[in-house]
Backbone as ProteinMPNN parsed JSONL, in Angstrom:
{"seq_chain_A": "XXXXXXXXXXXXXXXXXXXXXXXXXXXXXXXXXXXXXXXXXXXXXXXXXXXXXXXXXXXXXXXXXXXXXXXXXXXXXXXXXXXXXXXXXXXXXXXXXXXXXXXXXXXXXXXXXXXXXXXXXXXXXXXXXXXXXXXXXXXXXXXXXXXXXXXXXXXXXXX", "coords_chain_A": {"N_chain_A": [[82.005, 107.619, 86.602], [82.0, 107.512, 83.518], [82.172, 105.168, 80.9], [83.15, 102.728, 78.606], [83.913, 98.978, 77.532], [85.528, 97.474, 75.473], [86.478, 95.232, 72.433], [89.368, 95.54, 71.864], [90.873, 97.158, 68.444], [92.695, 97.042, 65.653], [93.365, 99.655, 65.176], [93.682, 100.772, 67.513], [95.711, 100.037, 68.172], [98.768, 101.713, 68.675], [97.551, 103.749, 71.276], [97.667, 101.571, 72.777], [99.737, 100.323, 73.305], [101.265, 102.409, 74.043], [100.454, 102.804, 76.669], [101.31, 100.092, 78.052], [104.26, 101.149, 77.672], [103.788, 102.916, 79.754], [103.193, 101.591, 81.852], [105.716, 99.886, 82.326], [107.813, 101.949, 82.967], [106.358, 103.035, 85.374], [107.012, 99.983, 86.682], [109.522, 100.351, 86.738], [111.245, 100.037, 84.714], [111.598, 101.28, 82.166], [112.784, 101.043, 79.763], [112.855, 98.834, 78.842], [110.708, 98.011, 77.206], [110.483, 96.871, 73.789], [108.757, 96.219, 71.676], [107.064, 97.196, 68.716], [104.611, 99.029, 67.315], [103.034, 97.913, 64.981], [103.9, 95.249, 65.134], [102.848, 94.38, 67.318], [99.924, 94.635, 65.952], [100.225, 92.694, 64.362], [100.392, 90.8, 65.494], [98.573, 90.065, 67.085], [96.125, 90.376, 65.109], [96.392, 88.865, 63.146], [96.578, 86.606, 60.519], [96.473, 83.901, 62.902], [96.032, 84.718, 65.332], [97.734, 86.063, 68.133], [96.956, 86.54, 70.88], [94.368, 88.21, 72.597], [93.154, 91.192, 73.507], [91.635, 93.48, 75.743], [89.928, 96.815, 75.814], [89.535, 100.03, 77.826], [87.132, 102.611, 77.581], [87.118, 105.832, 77.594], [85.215, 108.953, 76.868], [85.855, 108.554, 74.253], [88.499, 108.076, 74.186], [91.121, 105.384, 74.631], [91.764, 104.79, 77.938], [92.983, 102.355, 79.08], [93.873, 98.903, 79.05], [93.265, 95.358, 78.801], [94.825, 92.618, 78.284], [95.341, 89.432, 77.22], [95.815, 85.6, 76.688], [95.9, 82.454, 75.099], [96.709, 79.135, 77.359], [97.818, 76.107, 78.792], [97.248, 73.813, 81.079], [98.708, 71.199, 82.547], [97.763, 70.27, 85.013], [94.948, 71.146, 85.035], [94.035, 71.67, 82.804], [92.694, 74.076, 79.976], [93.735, 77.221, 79.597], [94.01, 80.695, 80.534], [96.015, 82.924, 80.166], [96.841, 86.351, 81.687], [98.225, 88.728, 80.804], [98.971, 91.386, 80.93], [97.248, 94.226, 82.801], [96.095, 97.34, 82.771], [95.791, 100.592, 83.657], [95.674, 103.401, 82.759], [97.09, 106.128, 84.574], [96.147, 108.761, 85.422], [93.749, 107.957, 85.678], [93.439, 105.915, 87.267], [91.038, 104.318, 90.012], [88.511, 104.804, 89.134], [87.033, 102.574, 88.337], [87.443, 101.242, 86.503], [89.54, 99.569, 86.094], [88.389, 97.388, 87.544], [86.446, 97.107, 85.898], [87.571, 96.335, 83.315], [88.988, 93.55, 84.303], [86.865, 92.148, 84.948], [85.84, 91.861, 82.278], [87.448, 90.373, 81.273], [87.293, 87.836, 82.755], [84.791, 86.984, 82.322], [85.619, 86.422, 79.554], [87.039, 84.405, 79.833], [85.752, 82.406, 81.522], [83.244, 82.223, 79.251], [84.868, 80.744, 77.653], [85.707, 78.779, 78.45], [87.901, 77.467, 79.967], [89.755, 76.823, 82.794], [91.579, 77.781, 84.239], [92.811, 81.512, 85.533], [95.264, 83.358, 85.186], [97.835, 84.909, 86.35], [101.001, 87.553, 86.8], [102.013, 89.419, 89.76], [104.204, 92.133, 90.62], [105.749, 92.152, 93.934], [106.071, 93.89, 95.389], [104.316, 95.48, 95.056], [101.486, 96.677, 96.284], [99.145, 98.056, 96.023], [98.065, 96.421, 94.147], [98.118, 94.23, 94.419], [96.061, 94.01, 96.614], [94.236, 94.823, 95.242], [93.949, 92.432, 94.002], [93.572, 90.301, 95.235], [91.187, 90.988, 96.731], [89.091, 90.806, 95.002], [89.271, 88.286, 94.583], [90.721, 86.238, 94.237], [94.034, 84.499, 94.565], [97.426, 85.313, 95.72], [100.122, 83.652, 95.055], [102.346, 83.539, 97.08], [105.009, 81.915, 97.185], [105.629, 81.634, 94.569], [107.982, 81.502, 92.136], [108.964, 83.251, 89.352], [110.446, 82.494, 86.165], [111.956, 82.817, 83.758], [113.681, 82.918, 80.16], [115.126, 85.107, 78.072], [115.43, 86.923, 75.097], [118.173, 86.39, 74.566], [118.778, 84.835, 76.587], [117.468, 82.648, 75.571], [119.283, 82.103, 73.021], [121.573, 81.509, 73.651], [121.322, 79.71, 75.252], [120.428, 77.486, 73.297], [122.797, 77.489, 71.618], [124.568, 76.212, 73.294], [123.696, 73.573, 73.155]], "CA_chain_A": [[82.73, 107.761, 85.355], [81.128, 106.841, 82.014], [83.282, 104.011, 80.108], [83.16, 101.433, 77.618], [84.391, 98.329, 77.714], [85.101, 96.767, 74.014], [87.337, 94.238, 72.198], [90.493, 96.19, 70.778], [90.662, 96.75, 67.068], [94.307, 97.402, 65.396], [93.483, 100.979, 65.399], [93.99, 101.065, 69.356], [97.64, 99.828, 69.07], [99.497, 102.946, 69.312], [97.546, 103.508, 72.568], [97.499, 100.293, 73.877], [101.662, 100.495, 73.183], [101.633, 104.048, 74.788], [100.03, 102.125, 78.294], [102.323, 99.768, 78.195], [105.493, 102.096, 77.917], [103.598, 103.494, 80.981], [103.53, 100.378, 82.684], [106.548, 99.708, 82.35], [108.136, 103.033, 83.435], [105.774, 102.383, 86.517], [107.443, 98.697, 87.526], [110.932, 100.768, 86.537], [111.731, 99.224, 83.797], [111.174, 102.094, 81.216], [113.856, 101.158, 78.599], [112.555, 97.29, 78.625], [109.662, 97.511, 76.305], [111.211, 96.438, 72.827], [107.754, 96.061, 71.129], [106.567, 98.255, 68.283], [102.757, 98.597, 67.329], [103.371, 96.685, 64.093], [103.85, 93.656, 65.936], [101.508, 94.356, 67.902], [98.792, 94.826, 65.294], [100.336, 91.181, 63.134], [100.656, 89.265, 66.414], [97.114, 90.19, 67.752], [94.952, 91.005, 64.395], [96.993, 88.411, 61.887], [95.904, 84.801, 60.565], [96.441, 83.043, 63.914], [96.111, 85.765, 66.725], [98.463, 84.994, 69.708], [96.179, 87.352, 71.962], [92.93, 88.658, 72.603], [92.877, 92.804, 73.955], [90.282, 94.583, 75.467], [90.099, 98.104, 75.836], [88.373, 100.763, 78.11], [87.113, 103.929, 76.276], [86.45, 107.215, 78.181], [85.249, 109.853, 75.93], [86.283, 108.337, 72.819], [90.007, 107.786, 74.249], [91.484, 104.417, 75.293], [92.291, 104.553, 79.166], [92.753, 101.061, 80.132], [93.655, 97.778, 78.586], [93.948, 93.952, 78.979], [95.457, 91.45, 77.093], [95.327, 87.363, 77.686], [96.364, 84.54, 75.284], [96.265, 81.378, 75.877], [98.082, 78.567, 78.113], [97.22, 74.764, 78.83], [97.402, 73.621, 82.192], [99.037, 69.876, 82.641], [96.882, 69.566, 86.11], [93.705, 72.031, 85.06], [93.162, 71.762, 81.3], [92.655, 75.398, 79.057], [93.67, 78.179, 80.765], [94.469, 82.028, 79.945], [96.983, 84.023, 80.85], [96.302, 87.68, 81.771], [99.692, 89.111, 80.524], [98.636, 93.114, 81.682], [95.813, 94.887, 83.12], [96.982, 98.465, 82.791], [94.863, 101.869, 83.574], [96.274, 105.26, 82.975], [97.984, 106.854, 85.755], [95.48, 109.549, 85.757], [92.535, 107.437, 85.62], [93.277, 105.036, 88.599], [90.357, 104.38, 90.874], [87.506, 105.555, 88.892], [86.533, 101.881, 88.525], [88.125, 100.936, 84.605], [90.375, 98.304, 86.372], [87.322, 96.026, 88.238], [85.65, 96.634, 84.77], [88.461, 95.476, 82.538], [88.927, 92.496, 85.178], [85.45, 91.751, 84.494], [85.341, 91.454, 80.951], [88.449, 89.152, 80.79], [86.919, 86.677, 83.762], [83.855, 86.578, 81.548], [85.922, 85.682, 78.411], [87.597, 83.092, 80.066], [84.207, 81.592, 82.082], [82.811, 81.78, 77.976], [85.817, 80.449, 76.304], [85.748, 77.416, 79.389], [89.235, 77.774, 81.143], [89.596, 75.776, 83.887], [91.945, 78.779, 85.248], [93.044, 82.179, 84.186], [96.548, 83.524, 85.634], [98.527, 86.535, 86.032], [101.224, 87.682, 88.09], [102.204, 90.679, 90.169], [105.005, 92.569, 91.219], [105.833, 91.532, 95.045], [106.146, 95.034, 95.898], [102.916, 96.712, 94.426], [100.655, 96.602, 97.264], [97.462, 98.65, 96.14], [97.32, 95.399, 92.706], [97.565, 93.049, 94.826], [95.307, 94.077, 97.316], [92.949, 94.933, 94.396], [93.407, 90.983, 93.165], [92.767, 89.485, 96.416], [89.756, 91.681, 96.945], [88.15, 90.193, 93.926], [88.974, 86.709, 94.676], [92.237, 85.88, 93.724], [95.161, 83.969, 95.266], [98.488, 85.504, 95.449], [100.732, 82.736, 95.599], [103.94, 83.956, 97.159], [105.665, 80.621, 96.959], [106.114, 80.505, 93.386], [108.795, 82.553, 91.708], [108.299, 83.452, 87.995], [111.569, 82.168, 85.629], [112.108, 83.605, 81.946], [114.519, 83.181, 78.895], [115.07, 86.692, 77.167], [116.093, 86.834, 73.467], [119.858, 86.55, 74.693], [119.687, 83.405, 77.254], [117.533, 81.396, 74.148], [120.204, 82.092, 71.812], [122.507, 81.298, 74.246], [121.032, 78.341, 75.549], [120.676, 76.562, 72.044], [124.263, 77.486, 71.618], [125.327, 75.093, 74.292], [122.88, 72.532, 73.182]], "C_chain_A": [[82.015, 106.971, 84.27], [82.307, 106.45, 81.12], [82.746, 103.17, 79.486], [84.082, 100.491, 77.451], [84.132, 97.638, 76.072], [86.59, 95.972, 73.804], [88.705, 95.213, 71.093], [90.529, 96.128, 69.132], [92.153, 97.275, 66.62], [94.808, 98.79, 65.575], [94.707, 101.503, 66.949], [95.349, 100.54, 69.753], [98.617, 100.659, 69.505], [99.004, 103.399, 70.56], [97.98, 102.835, 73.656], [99.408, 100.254, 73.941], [101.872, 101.849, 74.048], [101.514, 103.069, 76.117], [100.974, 101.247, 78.671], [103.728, 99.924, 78.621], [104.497, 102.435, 79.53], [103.225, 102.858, 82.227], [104.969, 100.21, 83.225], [107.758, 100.78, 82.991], [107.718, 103.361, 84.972], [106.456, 101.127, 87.822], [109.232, 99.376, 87.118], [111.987, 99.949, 86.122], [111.725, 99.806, 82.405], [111.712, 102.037, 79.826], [113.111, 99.595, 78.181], [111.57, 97.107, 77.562], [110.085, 97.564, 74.881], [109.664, 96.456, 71.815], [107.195, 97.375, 70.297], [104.66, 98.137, 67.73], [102.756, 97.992, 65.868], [103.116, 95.433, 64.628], [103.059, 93.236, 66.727], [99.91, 93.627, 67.065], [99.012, 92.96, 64.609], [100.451, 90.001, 64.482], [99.113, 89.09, 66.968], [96.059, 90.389, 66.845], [95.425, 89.674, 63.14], [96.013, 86.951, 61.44], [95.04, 84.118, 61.563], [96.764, 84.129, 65.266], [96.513, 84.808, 67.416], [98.013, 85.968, 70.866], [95.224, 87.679, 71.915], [93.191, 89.526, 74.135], [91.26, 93.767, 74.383], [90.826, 96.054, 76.108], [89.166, 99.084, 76.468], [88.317, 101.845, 77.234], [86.32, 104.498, 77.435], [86.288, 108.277, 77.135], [85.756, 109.784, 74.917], [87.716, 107.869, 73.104], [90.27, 106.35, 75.006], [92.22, 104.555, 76.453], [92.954, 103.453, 79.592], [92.889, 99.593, 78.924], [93.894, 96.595, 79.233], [94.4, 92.693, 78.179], [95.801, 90.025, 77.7], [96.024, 86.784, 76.4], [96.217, 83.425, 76.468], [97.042, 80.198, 76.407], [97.4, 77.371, 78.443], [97.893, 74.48, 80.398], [97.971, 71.952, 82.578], [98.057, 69.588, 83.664], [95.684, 70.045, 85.679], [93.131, 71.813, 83.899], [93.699, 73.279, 80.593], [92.667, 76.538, 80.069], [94.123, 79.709, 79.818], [95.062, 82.712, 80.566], [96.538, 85.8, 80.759], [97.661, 88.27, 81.787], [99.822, 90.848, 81.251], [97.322, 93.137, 81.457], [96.574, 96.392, 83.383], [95.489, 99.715, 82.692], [95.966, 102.471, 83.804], [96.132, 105.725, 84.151], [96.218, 107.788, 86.097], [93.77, 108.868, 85.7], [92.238, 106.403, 86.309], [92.037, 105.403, 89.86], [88.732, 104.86, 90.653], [86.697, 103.985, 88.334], [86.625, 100.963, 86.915], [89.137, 99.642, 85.19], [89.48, 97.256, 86.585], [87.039, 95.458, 86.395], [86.301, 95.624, 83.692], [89.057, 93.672, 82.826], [87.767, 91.515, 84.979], [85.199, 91.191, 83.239], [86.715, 90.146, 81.151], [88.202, 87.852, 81.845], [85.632, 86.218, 82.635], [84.2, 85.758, 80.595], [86.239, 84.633, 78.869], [86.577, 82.157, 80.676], [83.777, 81.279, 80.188], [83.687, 81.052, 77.137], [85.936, 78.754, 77.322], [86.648, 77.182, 80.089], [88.963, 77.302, 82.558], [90.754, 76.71, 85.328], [92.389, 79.803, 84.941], [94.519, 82.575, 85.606], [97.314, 84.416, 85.419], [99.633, 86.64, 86.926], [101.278, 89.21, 87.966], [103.68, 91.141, 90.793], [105.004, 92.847, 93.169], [105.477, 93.19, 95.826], [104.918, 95.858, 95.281], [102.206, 96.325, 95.097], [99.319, 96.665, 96.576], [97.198, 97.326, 94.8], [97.398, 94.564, 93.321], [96.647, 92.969, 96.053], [93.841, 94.345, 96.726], [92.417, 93.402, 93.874], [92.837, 90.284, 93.905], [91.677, 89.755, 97.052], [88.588, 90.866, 96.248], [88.2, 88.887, 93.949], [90.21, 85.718, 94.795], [93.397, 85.521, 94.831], [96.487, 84.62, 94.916], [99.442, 84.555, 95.582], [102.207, 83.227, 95.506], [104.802, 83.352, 97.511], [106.237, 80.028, 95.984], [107.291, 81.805, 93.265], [108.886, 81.997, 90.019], [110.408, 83.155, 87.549], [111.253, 82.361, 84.058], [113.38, 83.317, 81.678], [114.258, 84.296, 77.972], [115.732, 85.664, 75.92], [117.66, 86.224, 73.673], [119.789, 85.248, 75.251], [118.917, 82.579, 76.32], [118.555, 81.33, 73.358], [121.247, 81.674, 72.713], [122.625, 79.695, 74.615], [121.332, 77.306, 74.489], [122.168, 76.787, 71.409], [125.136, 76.811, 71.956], [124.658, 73.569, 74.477], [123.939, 71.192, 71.744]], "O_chain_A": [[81.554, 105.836, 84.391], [83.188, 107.204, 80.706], [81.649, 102.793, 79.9], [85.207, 100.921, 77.199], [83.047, 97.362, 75.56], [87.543, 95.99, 74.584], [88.747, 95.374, 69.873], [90.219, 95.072, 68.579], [92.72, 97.996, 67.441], [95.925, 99.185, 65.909], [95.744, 102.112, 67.208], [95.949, 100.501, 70.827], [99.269, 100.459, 70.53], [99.958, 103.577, 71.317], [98.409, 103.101, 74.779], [100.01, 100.119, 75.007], [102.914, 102.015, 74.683], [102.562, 102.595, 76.555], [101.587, 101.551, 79.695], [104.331, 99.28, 79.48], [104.992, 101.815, 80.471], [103.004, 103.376, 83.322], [105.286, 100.386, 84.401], [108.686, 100.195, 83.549], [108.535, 103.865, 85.743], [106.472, 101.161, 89.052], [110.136, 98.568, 87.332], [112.987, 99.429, 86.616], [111.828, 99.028, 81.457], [111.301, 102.729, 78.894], [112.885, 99.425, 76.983], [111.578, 96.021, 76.984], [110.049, 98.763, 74.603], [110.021, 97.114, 70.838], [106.905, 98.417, 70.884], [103.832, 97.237, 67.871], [101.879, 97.14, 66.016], [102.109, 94.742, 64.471], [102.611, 92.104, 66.906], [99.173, 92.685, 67.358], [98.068, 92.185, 64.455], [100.557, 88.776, 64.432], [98.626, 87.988, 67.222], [94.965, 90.595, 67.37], [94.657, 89.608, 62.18], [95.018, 86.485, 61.995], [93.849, 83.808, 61.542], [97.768, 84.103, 65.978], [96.233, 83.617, 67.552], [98.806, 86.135, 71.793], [94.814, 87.453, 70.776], [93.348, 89.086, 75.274], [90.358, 94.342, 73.773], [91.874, 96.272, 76.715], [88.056, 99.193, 75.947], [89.13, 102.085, 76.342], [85.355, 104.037, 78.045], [87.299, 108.514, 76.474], [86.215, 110.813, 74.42], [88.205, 107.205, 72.19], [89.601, 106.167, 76.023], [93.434, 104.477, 76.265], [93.599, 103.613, 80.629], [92.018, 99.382, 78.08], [94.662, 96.605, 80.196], [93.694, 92.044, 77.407], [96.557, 89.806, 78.646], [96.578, 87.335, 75.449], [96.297, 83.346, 77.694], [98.175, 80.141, 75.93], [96.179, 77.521, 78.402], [98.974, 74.963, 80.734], [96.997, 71.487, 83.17], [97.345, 68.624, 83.382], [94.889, 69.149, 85.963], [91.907, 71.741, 83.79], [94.883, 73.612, 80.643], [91.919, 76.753, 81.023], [94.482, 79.708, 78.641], [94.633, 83.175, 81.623], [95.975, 86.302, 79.786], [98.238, 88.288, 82.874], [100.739, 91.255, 81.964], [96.543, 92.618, 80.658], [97.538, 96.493, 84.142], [94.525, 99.685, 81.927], [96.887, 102.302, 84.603], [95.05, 105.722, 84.739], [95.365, 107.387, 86.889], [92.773, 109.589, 85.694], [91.139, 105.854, 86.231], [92.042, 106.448, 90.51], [87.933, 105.177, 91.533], [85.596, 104.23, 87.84], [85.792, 100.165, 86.485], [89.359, 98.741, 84.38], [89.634, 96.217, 85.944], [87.206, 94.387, 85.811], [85.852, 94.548, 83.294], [89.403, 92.845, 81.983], [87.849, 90.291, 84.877], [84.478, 90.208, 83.067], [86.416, 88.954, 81.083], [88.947, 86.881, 81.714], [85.637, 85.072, 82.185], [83.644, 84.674, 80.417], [85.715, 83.66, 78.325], [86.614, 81.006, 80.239], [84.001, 80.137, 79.788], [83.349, 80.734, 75.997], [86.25, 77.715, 76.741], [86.325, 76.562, 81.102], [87.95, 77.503, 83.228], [90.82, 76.545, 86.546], [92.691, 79.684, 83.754], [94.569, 82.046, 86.716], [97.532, 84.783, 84.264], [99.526, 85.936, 87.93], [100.969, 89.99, 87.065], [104.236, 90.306, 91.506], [104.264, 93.715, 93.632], [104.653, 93.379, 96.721], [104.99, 97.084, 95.192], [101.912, 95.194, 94.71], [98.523, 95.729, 96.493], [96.02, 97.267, 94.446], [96.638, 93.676, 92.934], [96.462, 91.848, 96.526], [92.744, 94.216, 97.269], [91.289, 93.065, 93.512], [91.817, 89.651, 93.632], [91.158, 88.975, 97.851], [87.541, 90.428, 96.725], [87.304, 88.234, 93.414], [90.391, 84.665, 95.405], [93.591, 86.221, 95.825], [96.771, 84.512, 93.723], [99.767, 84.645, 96.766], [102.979, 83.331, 94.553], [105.626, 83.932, 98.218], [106.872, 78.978, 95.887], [107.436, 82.755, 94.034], [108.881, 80.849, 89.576], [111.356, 83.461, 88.273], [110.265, 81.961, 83.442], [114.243, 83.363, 82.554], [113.284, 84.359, 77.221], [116.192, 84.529, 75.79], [118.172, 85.587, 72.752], [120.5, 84.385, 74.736], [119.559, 81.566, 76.042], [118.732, 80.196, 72.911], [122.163, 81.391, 71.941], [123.488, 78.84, 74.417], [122.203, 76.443, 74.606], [122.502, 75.95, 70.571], [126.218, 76.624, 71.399], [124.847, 72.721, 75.35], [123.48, 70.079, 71.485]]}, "name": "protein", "num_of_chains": 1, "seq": "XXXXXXXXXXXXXXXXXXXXXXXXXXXXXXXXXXXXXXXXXXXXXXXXXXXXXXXXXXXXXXXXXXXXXXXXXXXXXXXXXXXXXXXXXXXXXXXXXXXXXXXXXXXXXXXXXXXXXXXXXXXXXXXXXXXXXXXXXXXXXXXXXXXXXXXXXXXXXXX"}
């Protein structure tokens, strides 16, 4: 397969927002994605970018993205989070995931990160058999904890 691997430009948000929705619809969660490509484009292209996107390109079309930002490590130092790695349904296995994997290990080896970090859904076999292929620790000891829009507002409510 003939691909390109490049650094997202604002253009590519309505894609990169399409993949997403199709992520998400994927981990069956299809209603959950709240994010419009606006926000996208002013949170990732603005002043003070709170991300850094790359993007595969097959034939001129965006297949495949990844998106990091970064995260500080109390024991490690500078680290980056790998928030999604997402290939199109129909374009699984043609080798746009390693690649996209690739470029964002690079950024983080060039940017100095002391670790980069992602997780996975417990139940998706073939991604985490793709992470631990490449190197990667699954650590199925931790368990991931979030505040939505509702339990912050809630929380500081009772503060």
């Amino acid at each position: 397969m003939n691909y390109r691997i490049r650094e997202a430009q604002k253009e590519d948000m309505p894609r990169v927002l399409e993949l997403i929705r199709e992520l998400a619809q994927f981990e069956k969660e299809k209603d959950a994605v709240e994010l419009t490509v606006q926000e996208l484009v002013r949170d990732g292209f603005g002043e003070r970018p709170l991300f850094h996107c790359f993007v595969a390109e097959v034939g001129g079309v965006v297949e495949g993205m990844a998106l990091v930002y970064p995260r500080y490590s109390t024991w490690k130092g500078p680290a980056i989070h790998l928030e999604d790695l997402i290939v199109a349904d129909r374009m699984r296995g043609g080798g746009l995931g390693t690649a996209l994997l690739d470029e964002v290990i690079k950024y983080g080896h060039d940017s100095g990160v002391k670790r980069i970090g992602w997780e996975v859904l417990d139940w998706n076999e073939p991604a985490i058999r793709f992470y631990e292929n490449k190197g990667a620790k699954v650590l199925r000891d931790w368990d991931v904890v979030q505040l939505d829009e509702g339990g912050i507002r809630q929380y500081i409510e009772n503060i």
